[in-house]
C-alpha positions in Angstrom: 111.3 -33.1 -9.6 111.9 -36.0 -6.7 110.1 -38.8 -7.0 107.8 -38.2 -3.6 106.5 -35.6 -4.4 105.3 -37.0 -8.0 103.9 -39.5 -6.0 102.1 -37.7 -3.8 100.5 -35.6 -6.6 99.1 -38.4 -8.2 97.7 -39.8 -5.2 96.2 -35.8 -4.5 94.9 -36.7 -8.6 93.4 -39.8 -7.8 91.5 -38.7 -4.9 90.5 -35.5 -6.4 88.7 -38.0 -9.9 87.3 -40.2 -6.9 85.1 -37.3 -5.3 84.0 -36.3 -8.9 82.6 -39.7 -10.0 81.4 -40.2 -6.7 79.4 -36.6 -6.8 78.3 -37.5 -10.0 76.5 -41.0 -9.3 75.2 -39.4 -5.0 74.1 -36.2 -6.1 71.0 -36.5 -8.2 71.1 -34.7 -11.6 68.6 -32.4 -10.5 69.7 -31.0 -7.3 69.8 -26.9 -7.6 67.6 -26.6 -10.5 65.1 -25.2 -8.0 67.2 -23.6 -5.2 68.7 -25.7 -2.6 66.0 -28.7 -4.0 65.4 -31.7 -6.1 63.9 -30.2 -9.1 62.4 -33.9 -9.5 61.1 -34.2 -6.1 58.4 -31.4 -6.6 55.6 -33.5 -6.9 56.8 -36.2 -4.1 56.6 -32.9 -1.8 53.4 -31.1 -3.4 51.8 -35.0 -2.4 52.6 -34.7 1.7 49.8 -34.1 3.4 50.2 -30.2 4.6 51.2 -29.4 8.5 50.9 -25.8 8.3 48.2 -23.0 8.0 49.7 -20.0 8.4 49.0 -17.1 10.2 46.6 -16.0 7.5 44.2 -18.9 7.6 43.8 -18.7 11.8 42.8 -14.9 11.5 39.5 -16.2 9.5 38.0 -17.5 12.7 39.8 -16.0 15.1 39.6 -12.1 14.4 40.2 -11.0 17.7 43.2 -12.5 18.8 44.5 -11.6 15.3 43.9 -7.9 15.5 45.4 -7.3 18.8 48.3 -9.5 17.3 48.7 -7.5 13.9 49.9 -4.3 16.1 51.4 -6.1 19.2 55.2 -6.8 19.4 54.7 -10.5 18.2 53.3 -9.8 15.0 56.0 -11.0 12.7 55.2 -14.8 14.6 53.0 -16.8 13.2 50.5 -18.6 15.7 52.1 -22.0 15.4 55.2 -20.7 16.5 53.5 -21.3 20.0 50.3 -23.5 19.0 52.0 -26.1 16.6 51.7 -27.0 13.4 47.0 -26.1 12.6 46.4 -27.4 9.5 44.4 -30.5 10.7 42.6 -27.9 13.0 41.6 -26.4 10.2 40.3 -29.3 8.7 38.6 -30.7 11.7 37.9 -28.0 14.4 36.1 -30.0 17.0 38.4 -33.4 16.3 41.8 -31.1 16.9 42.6 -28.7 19.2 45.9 -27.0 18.9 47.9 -26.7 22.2 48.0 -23.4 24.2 51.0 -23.2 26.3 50.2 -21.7 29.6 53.2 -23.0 32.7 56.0 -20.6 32.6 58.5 -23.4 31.0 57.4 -21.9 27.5 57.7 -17.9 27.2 61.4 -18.6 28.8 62.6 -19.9 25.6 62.2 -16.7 24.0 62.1 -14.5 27.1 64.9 -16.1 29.4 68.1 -14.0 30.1 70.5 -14.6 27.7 73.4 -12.5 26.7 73.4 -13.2 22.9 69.8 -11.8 22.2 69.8 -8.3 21.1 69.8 -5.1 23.5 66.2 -4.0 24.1 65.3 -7.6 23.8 62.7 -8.6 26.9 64.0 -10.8 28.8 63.8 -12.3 32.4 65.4 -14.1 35.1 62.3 -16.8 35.3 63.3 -17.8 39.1 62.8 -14.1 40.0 60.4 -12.6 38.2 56.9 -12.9 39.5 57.8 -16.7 40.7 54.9 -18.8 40.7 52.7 -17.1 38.3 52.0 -18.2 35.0 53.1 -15.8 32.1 49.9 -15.3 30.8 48.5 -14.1 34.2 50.1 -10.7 33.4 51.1 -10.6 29.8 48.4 -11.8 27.1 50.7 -13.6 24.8 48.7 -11.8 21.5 49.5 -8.6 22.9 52.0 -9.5 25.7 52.2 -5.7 27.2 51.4 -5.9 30.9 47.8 -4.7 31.0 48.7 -3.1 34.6 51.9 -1.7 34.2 53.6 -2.6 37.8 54.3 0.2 39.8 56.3 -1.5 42.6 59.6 -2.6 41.7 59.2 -6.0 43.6 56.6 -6.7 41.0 59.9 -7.5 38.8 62.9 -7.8 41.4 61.2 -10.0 43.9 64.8 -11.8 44.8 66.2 -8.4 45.9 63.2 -7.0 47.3 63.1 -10.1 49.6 66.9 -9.6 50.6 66.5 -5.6 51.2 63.7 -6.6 54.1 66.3 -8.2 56.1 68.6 -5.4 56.1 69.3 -2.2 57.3 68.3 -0.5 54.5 64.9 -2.3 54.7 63.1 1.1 55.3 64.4 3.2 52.1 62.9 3.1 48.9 64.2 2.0 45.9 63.5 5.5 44.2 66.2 6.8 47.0 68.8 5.4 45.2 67.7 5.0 41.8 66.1 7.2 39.1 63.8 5.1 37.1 61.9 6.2 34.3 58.3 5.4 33.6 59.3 3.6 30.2 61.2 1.5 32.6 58.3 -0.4 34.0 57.6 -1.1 30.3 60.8 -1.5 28.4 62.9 -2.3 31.0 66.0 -3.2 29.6 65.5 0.5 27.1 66.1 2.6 30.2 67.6 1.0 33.0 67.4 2.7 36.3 70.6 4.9 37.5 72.8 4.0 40.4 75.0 6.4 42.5 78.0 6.7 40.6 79.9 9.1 43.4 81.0 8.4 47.2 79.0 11.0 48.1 75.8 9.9 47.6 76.0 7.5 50.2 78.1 9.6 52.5 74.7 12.3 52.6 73.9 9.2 55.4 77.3 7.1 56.2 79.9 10.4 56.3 81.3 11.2 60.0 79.8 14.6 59.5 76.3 13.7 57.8 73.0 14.3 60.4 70.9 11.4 61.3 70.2 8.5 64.1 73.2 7.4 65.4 72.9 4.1 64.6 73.6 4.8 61.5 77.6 3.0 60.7 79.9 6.6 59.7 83.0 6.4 57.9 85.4 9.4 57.1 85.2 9.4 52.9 88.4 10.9 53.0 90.0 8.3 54.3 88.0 5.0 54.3 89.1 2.8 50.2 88.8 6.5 49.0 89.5 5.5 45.1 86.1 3.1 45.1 82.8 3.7 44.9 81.1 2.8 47.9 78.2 -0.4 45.8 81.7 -1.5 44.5 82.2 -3.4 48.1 79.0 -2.9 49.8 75.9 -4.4 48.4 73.3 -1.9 48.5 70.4 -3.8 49.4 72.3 -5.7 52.0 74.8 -3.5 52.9 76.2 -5.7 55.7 77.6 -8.0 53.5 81.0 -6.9 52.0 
């Protein structure tokens, strides 16, 4: 066997013996005996002073708020999730009040669009929706359902109902073009509203032969990028953009 690579396997032996004497002396003789813990520091951690209540404890005194919670979609939260750590609320009521988030900087961190949380998830674009308003002007953070379910679609898609004003299409509902479901206003990304998915729908108004003012723009749909669907260079709610 050449002498290098001798060497080199003591070296690879004397590092290897290092890392075990050296685990054996950093990692104390009790680590794992409990889990992922010092079996030894049991009683150092039963001494802290405790931090946490638990959901149980707050639903003593506050029975309302934790019944609406129990069957509401936050209920596998527990209420320092969002009010911080209650024990020394518990302890002294009067002397410590937990906080109660109410600007709209704190539901985001759940609630804000993000393309890694689950399908179904609720989630918003906090700019756009409802700008201005607090969260819990609409949604009761214990049972965070919308107690009026919104019926017009700016309610939700302020940014584009703004834009569509200024255009032509200004005057046409948003149920002209799109199917929405009523479970839409309250799961909204369970059943998204449809969107014309053939030329035609948008030549029943903009085709050379369709009936209507005439300053409506007309195109011949035989002729005019015939392989696209017409939202796939016009945006709908501007349309005189392209």
């Amino acid at each position: 066997m050449p002498q290098q690579v001798i060497r080199l396997a003591l070296v690879f032996l004397i590092l290897a013996a290092a890392l075990v004497v050296a685990r054996t002396y950093l990692i104390p003789r009790t680590f794992g005996q409990l889990g992922h813990y010092r079996a030894a520091a049991v009683e150092d951690n039963a001494s802290q002073p405790m931090r946490y209540a638990g959901r149980e404890v707050c639903g003593i005194c506050h029975t309302e708020q934790a019944d609406k919670f129990s069957v509401a979609r936050h209920q596998t939260l527990s209420c320092e999730v969002c009010h911080g750590a209650g024990a020394a609320h518990v302890e002294s009521p009067s002397e410590f009040k937990p906080p109660a988030p109410r600007d709209r900087g704190y539901c985001p961190l759940c609630h804000g669009y993000n393309l890694s949380r689950p399908t179904g998830f609720p989630q918003i674009d906090p700019v756009s929706h409802n700008a201005g308003k607090p969260c819990i002007e609409c949604h009761d953070p214990h049972a965070p359902e919308p107690p009026t379910v919104p019926q017009e679609c700016s309610a939700c898609h302020a940014e584009i109902a703004r834009t569509k004003t200024l255009s032509t299409h200004a005057t046409l509902e948003c149920t002209g073009c799109h199917q929405v479901s009523e479970r839409h206003k309250v799961d909204p990304r369970a059943s998204r509203p449809t969107k014309p998915s053939a030329r035609e729908f948008c030549g029943q108004c903009h085709s050379s032969e369709a009936e209507g003012p005439a300053t409506i723009r007309r195109i011949d749909l035989s002729e005019h990028w015939p392989r696209y669907v017409c939202w796939q260079c016009h945006y709908a709610h501007y349309p005189e953009t392209q």
